[in-house]
Each structure stands twice: as C-alpha cells, then as structure tokens.
C-alpha positions as CSV (number, residue, x, y, z in Angstrom):
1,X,0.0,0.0,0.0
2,X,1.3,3.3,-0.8
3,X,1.5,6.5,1.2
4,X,0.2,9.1,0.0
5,X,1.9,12.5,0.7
6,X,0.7,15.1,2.8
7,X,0.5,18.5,0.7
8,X,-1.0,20.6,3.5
9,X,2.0,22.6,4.5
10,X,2.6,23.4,0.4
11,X,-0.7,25.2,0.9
12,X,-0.3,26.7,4.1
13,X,2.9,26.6,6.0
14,X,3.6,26.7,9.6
15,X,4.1,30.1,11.2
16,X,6.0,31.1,14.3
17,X,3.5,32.7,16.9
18,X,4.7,33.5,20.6
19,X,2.3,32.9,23.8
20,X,1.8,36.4,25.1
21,X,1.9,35.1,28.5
22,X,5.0,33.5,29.2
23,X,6.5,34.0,24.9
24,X,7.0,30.3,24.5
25,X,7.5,30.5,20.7
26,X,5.6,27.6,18.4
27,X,5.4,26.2,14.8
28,X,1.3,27.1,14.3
29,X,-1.0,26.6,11.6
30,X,-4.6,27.0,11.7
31,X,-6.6,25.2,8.6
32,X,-9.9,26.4,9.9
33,X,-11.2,28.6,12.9
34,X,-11.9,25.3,15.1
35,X,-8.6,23.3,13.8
36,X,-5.1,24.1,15.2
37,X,-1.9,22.6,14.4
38,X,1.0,23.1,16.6
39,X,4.7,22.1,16.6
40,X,6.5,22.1,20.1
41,X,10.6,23.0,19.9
42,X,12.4,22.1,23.2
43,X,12.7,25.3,24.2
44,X,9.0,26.3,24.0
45,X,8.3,23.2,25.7
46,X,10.8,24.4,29.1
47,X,9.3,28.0,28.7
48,X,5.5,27.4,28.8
49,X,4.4,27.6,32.3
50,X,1.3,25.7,31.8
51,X,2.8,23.0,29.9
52,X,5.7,22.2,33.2
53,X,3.0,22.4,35.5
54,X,1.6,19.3,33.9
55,X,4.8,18.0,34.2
56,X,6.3,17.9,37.3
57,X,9.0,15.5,37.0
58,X,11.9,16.6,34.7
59,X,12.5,13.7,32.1
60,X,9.0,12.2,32.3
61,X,5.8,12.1,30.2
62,X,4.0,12.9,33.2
63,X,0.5,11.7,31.0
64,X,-1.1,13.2,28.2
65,X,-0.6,17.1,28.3
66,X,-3.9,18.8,27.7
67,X,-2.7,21.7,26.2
68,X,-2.1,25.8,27.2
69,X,-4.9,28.1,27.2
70,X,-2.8,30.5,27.5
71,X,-1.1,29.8,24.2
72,X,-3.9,29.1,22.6
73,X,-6.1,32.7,23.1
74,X,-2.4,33.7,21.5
75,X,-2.6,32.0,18.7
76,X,-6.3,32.8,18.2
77,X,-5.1,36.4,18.9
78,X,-2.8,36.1,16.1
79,X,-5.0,34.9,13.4
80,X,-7.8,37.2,14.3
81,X,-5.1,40.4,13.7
82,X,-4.6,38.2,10.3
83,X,-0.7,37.8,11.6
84,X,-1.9,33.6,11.2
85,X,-3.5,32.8,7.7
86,X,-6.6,30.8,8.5
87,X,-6.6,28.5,4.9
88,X,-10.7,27.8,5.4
89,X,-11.6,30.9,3.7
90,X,-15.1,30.8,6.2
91,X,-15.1,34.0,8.1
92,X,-14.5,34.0,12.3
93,X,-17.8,32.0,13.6
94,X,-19.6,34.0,16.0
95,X,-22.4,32.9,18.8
96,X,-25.3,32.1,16.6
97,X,-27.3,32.9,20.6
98,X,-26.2,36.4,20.0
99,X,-29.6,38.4,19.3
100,X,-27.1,40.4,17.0
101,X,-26.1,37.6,14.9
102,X,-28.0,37.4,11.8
103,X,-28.7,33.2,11.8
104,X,-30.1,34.0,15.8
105,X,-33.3,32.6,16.7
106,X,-33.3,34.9,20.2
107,X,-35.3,37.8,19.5
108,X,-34.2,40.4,21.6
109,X,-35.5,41.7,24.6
C-alpha cells in the first residue's frame, strides 16, 4: 500500500507565533477557525508555564498534556489580527445565541 503525501504545509505553512503570556514561541497553523496545528521545539516546551505544570518531574511524560490556554487565546489572537492565515476561507464563527447575529433565533429583549 502506498503512502500518500501530505501537501497541507505546500498550501499553508507553519508560522512562528509566541504565547503572550509566558513567549514560549511555536510552529502554528490553523486550517480552519476550530482546527489548530502546533509544533512544540524544546525550548518552548521548558518556557511554557502551563505546559511544566503538567509535568512535574523533569524527564518524564508525566500523562497526556492537555494543552495551554494561554497559548492558545495567542494563537487565536494572532489569526484574528490576520498575523496567522486561516486557509478555510469561512469568516471568524460568531455565537449564533447572540440576538445580533443574523442566523439568531433569540429575539431580543
């Protein structure tokens, strides 16, 4: 069976972003507003606070790591200033239970 080869990154690279919280700096690509892909370099791995505090022993797994919020609100951040391409060309989904949002069924008050 062949492999075939993953053209995603020809289409839409990876892009440095920084967390704004603690400036852990990550490989990021967003393919739509809900999907995130993120590559983690040694040093953003010892920088991010969130990301040691699920690890607590040096040198260990420590379990599945959840992921930073922190890091994540910057990388959102980042593609909502348009400094992150978004490659879905769907504009930035808002709270359809927003009276203001024009598919809303809540009729305002």
């Amino acid at each position: 069976m062949a492999v075939r080869p993953d053209n995603r990154l020809t289409d839409g690279p990876m892009s440095q972003v920084a967390c704004t919280t603690c400036g852990a700096s990550v490989e990021a690509r967003k393919s739509s507003w809900e999907q995130t892909s993120i590559q983690w370099h040694d040093d953003a791995v010892e920088r991010c606070i969130e990301r040691r505090a699920s690890n607590p022993r040096p040198g260990t797994n420590g379990g599945a790591f959840p992921g930073c919020q922190a890091l994540r609100e910057s990388i959102r951040e980042a593609a909502v200033r348009g400094d992150l391409a978004v490659q879905d060309g769907d504009p930035l989904p808002t709270n359809p239970e927003n009276p203001d949002h024009p598919d809303s069924e809540v009729t305002p008050a």
